[in-house]
Steps between C-alpha positions, in 0.01 A plus 500: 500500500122479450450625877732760421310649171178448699621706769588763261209523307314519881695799587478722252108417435497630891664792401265602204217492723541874643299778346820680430740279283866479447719711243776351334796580368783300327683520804245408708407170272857410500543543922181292527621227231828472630372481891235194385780296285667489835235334681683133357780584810374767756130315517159662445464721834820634433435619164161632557682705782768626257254536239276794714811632613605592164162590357457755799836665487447528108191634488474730794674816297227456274181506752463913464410373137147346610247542241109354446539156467453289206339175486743230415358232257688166573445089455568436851216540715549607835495238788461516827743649812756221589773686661768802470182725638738818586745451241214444235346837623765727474570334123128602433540864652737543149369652186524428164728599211507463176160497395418302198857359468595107472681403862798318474526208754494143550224335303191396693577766798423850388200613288586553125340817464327793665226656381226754679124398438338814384153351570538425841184609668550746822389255726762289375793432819739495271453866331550694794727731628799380628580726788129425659374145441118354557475372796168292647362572832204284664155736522329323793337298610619669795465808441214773669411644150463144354091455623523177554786222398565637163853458380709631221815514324588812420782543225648853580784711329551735794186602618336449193249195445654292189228173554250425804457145478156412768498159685147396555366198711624568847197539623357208325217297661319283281202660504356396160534143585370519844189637388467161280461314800242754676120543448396870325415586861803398714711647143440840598668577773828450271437804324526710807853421519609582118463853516471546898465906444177459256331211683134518438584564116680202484177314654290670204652379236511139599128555602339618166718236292323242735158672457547513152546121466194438725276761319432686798405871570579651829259692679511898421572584840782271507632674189513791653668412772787342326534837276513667836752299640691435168571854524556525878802235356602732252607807709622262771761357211593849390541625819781223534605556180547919517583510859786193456640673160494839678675380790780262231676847394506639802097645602432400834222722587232355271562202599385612881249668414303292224580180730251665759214451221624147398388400838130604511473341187652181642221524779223517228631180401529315857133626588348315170670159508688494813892542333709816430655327193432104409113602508305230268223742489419467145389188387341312210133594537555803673663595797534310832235742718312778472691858657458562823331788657626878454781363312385682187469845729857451553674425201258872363687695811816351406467551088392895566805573644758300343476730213702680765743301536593417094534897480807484753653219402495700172633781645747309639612326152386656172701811471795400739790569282697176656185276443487604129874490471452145618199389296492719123650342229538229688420108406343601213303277303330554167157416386646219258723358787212466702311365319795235380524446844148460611490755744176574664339741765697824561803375304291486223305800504850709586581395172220715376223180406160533640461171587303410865295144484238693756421748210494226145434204696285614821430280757303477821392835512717653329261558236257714717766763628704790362897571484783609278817305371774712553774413255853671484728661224878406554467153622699582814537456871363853525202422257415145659504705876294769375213211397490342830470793641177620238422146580436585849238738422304300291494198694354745778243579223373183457499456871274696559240451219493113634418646857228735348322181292550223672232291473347244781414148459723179528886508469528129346311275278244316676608119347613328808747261341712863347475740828411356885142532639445770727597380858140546668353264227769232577363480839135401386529359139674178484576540152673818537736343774580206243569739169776736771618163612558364121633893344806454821622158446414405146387799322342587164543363114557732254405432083738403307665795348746759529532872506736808501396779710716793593426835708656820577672442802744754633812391304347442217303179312511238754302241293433073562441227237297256682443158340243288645442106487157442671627485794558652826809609496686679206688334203736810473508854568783700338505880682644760268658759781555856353837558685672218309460631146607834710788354631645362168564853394749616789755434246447743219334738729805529708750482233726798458380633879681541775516286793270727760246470225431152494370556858168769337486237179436235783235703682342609174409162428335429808573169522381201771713125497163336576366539195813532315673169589116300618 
């Protein structure tokens, strides 16, 4: 008898599980009592059978009757599926009667009362329409407008996005820890690979935290050169970014056209450290070597006409009715959410705040040069495109005052056990052939101490907290990445947007799984 009551309780906890509950009627309670007290002779699967049976041909004059569903409040929790899967569904495809009414049936089987929660939030699965329930679909990872092995859950009534749940770590490396067991030297070439669209800035910023715990100034020439390049960075990223959005919502034109630039600029970087991407050019001291010859002619022919270029990929874009059907009023996100959020870079300043660590925390020589921070109104896709596009402009600006003042002189700091000797010197100073020998295999100690530094890079503040033990290799480096304080807003950015529009929310945020999942 105890199985029996058990097996009871089981069933009808299976059937309160469906978003759309049961009604009942007196004659409906006393079908279903009088089917379960004859479980004692006909056995259980019997009775469950004859216990559907009836509930189906009883309620299905009643079905044309649907109405928003309540929320039932009951002491029996729901447990998990067991068996009766069909039968079960087409008892949960019924709808309820009898709203705030006691139900009359055997005791420990049927809820007591039911009752609709008011307060229910809209995200809430049970306050939803019963004719069109949330369903979940998987976002990625692979997906073509996912950049990368991003992944989410995406809670949708219809078409419209209900919750976007992100799934981070797919990507995950261990990069932090790895650089434990590295020397500040053989550390850097990790940063290449966090953000592998804005290399060299990457490189930067673990370069001045180092410098800064040595106490170290870098040549002038060599800060010029990583301004140069740290821009060079900059419109490669946005490129990528613009061009990959564009081409998300259905642009493919851009795309071709601005990928022709990408590529000269990838040469600029293979003709001053030998790699198009993974470059380790940038380095604590410095940088690795000097430019090489008519290099800087080059990159002046390319920045006078890529002006050019910006314009028609403008033309293309800014006042194409699909683009700004695509983009306005889009992902919008207020100057109080981002800043809630700890947005940075473009997501920031499309929020309408001024903030750019080149301009009220200069570095390098950023100091020494002019530009503008563009900043947006709406907080937008449209807004946040319109930047990168301003952005463009005045990284071309500051491009070419580094190419009119660029100074001579050394590109590294001339203290052997920081940056190599020069090779020519190696082959007549013994010395300087034992300090190259010690920098590769056991490298340099750093002070005690520890340091945040951050920079503007592309996506926003890409920052490290170094902490430093005397030693030669690091005691920890946390990296704060921009796109994973970006990434934690998909969900109220999305919300109440359709489902096409998660694809320009995506590309707005111009994210990388390097840096995002390390």
């Amino acid at each position: 008898m105890m199985m029996l009551e058990w097996h009871k309780v089981s069933l009808f906890r299976r059937a309160s599980r469906g978003r759309v509950r049961l009604r009942y009627t007196a004659a409906t309670a006393a079908a279903i009592r009088s089917s379960l007290y004859q479980t004692k002779s006909i056995g259980i699967m019997a009775a469950a059978a004859r216990l559907f049976n009836t509930t189906r041909s009883v309620f299905s004059p009643l079905r044309r009757l649907a109405s928003p569903s309540p929320r039932i409040t009951s002491n029996i929790a729901p447990v998990s599926r067991r068996w009766f899967s069909a039968s079960a569904a087409r008892l949960a495809e019924s709808v309820e009667l009898l709203k705030g009414q006691t139900i009359d049936g055997p005791e420990g089987v049927f809820p007591t009362t039911i009752t609709e929660d008011k307060n229910a939030s809209e995200t809430d699965p049970t306050n939803e329409d019963p004719k069109m329930r949330h369903f979940t679909v998987n976002f990625g990872p692979q997906h073509p407008a996912a950049h990368g092995v991003l992944r989410l859950i995406l809670e949708l009534n219809g078409e419209e996005i209900i919750r976007a749940d992100p799934h981070v770590g797919l990507l995950h490396r261990g990069t932090e820890k790895f650089i434990e067991y590295k020397t500040y030297l053989q550390a850097l070439p990790y940063f290449d690979r966090l953000d592998y669209v804005s290399m060299m800035c990457n490189e930067q910023v673990f370069s001045l935290a180092v410098e800064k715990l040595l106490n170290v100034e870098v040549p002038e020439r060599a800060q010029y050169i990583r301004t140069l390049f740290g821009e060079i960075t900059r419109v490669l990223n946005h490129l990528m970014a613009v061009l990959t959005h564009a081409m998300d919502v259905g642009a493919l034109t851009p795309f071709l056209w601005g990928f022709e630039e990408r590529e000269k600029l990838m040469e600029f970087y293979e003709r001053v450290s030998g790699a198009r991407m993974h470059a380790a050019y940038v380095r604590p001291g410095g940088v690795s070597q000097d430019l090489p010859i008519g290099l800087l002619d080059d990159i002046y022919q390319w920045a006078t006409q890529f002006g050019d270029r910006v314009d028609e990929i403008e033309e293309l874009l800014t006042d194409n009715r699909i683009w700004k059907a695509r983009t306005q009023h889009i992902g919008i996100v207020t100057a109080e959410e981002a800043m809630n959020y700890s947005f940075s870079g473009v997501m920031l300043r499309g929020s309408g705040i001024p903030w750019d660590v080149r301009k009220v925390q200069p570095y390098d020589a950023y100091d020494k040069v002019e530009f503008d921070v563009p900043v947006g109104t709406n907080g937008d896709c449209y807004d946040r495109y319109l930047i990168r596009i301003e952005e463009f402009r005045q990284s071309l600006r500051i491009i070419h005052q580094c190419l009119n003042k660029m100074p001579g002189g050394p590109v590294k700091v001339e203290d052997f056990k920081i940056a190599p000797p020069p090779r020519t010197m190696m082959k007549e100073d013994m010395e300087a052939l034992i300090h190259h020998f010690l920098l590769y295999t056991k490298g340099y100690a750093v002070p005690p101490g520890e340091t945040y530094t951050a920079i503007e890079a592309p996506k926003g503040e890409m920052g490290v907290y170094v902490v430093s033990d005397g030693t030669e290799r690091p005691y920890r480096c946390k990296i704060r990445a921009p796109g994973f304080a970006h990434l934690a807003g998909a969900d109220f950015m999305a919300r109440k947007h359709y489902l096409p529009d998660m694809v320009a929310i995506i590309g707005t945020m111009d994210l990388v799984f390097g840096e995002v999942d390390r």
